[in-house]
C-alpha positions as CSV (number, residue, x, y, z in Angstrom):
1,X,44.3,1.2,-3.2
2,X,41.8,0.2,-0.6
3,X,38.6,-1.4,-1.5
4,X,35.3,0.7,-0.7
5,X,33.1,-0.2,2.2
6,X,31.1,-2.5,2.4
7,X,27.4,-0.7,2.8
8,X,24.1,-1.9,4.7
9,X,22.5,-4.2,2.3
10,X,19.5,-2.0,1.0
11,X,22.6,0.7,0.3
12,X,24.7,-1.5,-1.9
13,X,21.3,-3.3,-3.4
14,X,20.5,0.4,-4.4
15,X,24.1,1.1,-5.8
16,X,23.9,-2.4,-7.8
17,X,20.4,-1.3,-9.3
18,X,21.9,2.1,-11.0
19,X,24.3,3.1,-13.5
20,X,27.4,3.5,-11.7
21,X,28.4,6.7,-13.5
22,X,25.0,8.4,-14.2
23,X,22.6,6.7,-11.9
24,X,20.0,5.5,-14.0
25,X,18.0,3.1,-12.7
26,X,18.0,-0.6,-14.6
27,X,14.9,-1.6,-12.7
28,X,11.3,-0.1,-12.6
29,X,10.0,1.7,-9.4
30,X,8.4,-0.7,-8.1
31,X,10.5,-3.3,-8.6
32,X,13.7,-1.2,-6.9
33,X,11.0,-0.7,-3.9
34,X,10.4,-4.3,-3.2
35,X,14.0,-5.0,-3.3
36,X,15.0,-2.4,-1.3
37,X,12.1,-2.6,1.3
38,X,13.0,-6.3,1.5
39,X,16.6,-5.2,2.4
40,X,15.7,-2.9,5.1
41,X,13.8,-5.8,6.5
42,X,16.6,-8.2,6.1
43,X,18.9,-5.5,7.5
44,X,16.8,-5.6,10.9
45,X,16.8,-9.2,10.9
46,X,20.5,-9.4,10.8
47,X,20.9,-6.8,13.6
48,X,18.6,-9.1,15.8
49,X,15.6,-6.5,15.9
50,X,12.9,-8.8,14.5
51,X,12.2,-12.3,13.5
52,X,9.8,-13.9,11.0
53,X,7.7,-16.3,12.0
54,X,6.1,-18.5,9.3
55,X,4.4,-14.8,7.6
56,X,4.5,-12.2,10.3
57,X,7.5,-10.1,11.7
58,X,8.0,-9.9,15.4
59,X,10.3,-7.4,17.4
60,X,12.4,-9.5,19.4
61,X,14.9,-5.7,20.4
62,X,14.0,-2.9,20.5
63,X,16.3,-0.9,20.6
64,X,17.1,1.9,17.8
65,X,20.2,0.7,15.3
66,X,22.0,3.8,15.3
67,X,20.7,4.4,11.8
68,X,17.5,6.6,11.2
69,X,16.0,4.5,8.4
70,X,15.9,0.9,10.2
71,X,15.6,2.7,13.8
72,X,12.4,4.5,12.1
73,X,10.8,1.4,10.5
74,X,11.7,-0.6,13.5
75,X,9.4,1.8,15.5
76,X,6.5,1.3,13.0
77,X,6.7,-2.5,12.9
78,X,6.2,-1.9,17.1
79,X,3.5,-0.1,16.9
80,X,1.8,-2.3,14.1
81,X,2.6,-5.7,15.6
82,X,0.4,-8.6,14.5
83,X,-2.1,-6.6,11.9
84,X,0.2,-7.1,8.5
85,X,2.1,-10.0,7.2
86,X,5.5,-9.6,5.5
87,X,4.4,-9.9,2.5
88,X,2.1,-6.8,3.3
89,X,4.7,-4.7,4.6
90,X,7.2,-5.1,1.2
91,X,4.0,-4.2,-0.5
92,X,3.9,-1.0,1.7
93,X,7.3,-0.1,2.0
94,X,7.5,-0.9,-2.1
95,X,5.4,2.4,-2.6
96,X,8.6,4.6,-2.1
97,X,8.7,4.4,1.1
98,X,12.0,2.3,1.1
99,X,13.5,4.1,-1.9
100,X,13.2,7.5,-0.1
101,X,15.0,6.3,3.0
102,X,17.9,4.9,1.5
103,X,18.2,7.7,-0.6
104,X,18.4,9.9,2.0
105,X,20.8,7.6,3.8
106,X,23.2,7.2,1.1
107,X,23.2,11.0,0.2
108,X,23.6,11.7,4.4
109,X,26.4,9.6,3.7
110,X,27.6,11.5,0.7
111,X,27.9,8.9,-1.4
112,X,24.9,9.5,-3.6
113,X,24.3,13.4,-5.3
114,X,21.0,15.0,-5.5
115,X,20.5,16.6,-9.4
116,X,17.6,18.7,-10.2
117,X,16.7,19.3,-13.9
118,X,14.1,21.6,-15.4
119,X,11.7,19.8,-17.9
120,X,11.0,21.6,-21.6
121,X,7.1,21.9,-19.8
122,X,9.1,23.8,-16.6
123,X,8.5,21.3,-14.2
124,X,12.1,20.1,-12.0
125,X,13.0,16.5,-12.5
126,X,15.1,15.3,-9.2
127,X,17.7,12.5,-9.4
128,X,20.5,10.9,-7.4
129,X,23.9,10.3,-9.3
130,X,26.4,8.7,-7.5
131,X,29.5,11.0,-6.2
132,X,31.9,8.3,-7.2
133,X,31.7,5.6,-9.7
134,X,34.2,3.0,-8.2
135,X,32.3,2.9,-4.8
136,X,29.4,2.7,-6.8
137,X,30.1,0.1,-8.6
138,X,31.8,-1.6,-5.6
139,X,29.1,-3.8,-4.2
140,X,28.3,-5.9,-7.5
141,X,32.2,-6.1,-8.3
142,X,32.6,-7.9,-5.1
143,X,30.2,-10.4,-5.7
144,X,31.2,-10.7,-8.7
145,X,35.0,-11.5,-7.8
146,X,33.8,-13.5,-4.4
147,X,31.8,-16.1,-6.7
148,X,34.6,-16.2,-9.1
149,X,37.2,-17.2,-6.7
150,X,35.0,-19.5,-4.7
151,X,35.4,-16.9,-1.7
152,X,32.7,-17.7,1.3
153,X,30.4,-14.6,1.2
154,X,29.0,-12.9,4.3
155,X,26.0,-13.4,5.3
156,X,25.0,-9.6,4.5
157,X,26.2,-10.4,0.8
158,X,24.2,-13.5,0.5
159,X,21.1,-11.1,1.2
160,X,22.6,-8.9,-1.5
161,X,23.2,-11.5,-4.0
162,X,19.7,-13.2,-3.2
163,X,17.6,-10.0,-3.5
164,X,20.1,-9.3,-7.1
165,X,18.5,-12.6,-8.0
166,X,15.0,-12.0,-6.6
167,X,14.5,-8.4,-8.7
168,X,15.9,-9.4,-11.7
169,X,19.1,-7.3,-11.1
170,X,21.5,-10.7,-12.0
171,X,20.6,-10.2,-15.9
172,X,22.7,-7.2,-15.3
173,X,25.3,-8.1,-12.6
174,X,25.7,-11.2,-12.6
175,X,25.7,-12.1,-16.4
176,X,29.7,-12.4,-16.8
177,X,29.1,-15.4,-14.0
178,X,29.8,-18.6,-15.7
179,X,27.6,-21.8,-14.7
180,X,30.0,-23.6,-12.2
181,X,29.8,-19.8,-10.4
182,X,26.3,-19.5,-10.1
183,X,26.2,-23.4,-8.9
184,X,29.0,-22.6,-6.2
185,X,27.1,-19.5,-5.3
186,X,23.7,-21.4,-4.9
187,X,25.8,-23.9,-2.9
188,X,26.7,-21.0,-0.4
189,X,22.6,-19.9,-0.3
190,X,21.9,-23.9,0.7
191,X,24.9,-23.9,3.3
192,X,25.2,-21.0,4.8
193,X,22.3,-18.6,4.3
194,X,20.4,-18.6,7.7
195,X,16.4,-20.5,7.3
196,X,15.1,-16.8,7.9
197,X,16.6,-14.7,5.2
198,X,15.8,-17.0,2.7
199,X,12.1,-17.3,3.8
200,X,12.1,-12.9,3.3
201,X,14.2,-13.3,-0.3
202,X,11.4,-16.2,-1.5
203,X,8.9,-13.6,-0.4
204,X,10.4,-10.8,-2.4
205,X,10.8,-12.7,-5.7
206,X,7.2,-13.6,-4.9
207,X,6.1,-9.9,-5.0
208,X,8.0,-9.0,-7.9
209,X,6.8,-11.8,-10.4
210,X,3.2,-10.6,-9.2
211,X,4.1,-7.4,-10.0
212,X,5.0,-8.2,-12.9
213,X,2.1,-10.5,-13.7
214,X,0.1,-7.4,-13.0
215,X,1.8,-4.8,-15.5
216,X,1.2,-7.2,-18.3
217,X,-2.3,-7.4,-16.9
């Protein structure tokens, strides 16, 4: 049997943060919209539609992606050039802004389920379940098995992996991981992960420990 797809890296980072069967998330809201605003970023860095530059994002194409989400946030980062700093714009996009579009991209794609429930005090309750389990649980299985056998990752799954590590999401994933793993896949982040990806993962991590720091506030 074939392998799933491999997804755009805020769609498999949003697979990786639910319950493969009934899509409950493991990490808070916040926390899932840093990641996942990060990977959008990331996503338009890899398709050469923006650079970072020490702290501030600059279009260097563009040109829509073919994808509504990263076509629409590409058009904002335009229009907005020079007045926020990365760091401002995970914040931003944290505030389910990011959640929302790759939601709707992954149910466009029909791999994510929209489920309404009514609450005992009659108000709906809306979630996403995924419409199948193994492609759901696709995207953490691969890194897991890549790391395992020492297999090069993509540059796309060394996002993935760094942003797992950045929210948190490894205590899940990647716990089955023995040390000489985790080593060999740190080796791959020092060798092959480019200077400007790694600069946007160190500012995610950044933004979640403060939003942590600030829950237990």
């Amino acid at each position: 049997m074939a392998s799933p797809p491999q997804l755009p890296p805020a769609d498999d980072l949003f697979l990786v943060a639910h319950d493969s069967i009934r899509g409950k998330s493991l990490l808070t809201p916040v926390t899932l919209g840093l990641g996942l605003g990060s990977a959008l970023l990331g996503e338009l860095m890899l398709w050469r539609r923006i650079d970072l530059v020490e702290t501030e994002l600059q279009v260097i194409d563009e040109r829509p992606t073919g994808d509504a989400a990263t076509t629409a946030l590409l058009e904002q980062i335009r229009r907005e050039a020079g007045q926020h700093g990365v760091r401002n714009w995970i914040a931003y996009l944290s505030t389910g802004i990011a959640t929302d579009l790759v939601e709707r991209r992954l149910a466009r794609a029909g791999l994510i389920k929209r489920v309404e429930k009514r609450s005992l005090l009659g108000g709906t309750k809306v979630s996403f379940v995924p419409a199948d389990s193994m492609t759901a649980g696709w995207p953490a299985t691969r890194i897991r098995t890549k790391v395992g056998r020492d297999e090069q990752l993509d540059v796309a799954d060394l996002l993935l992996s760094g942003l797992i590590l950045a929210t948190g999401l490894d205590q899940h994933v990647l716990a089955s991981l023995e040390a000489r793993d985790r080593t060999r896949l740190f080796e791959q982040f020092r060798r092959l992960f480019p200077a400007m990806l790694q600069q946007l993962v160190a500012h995610a991590e950044a933004a979640v420990g403060d939003a942590v720091m600030a829950r237990r506030a």
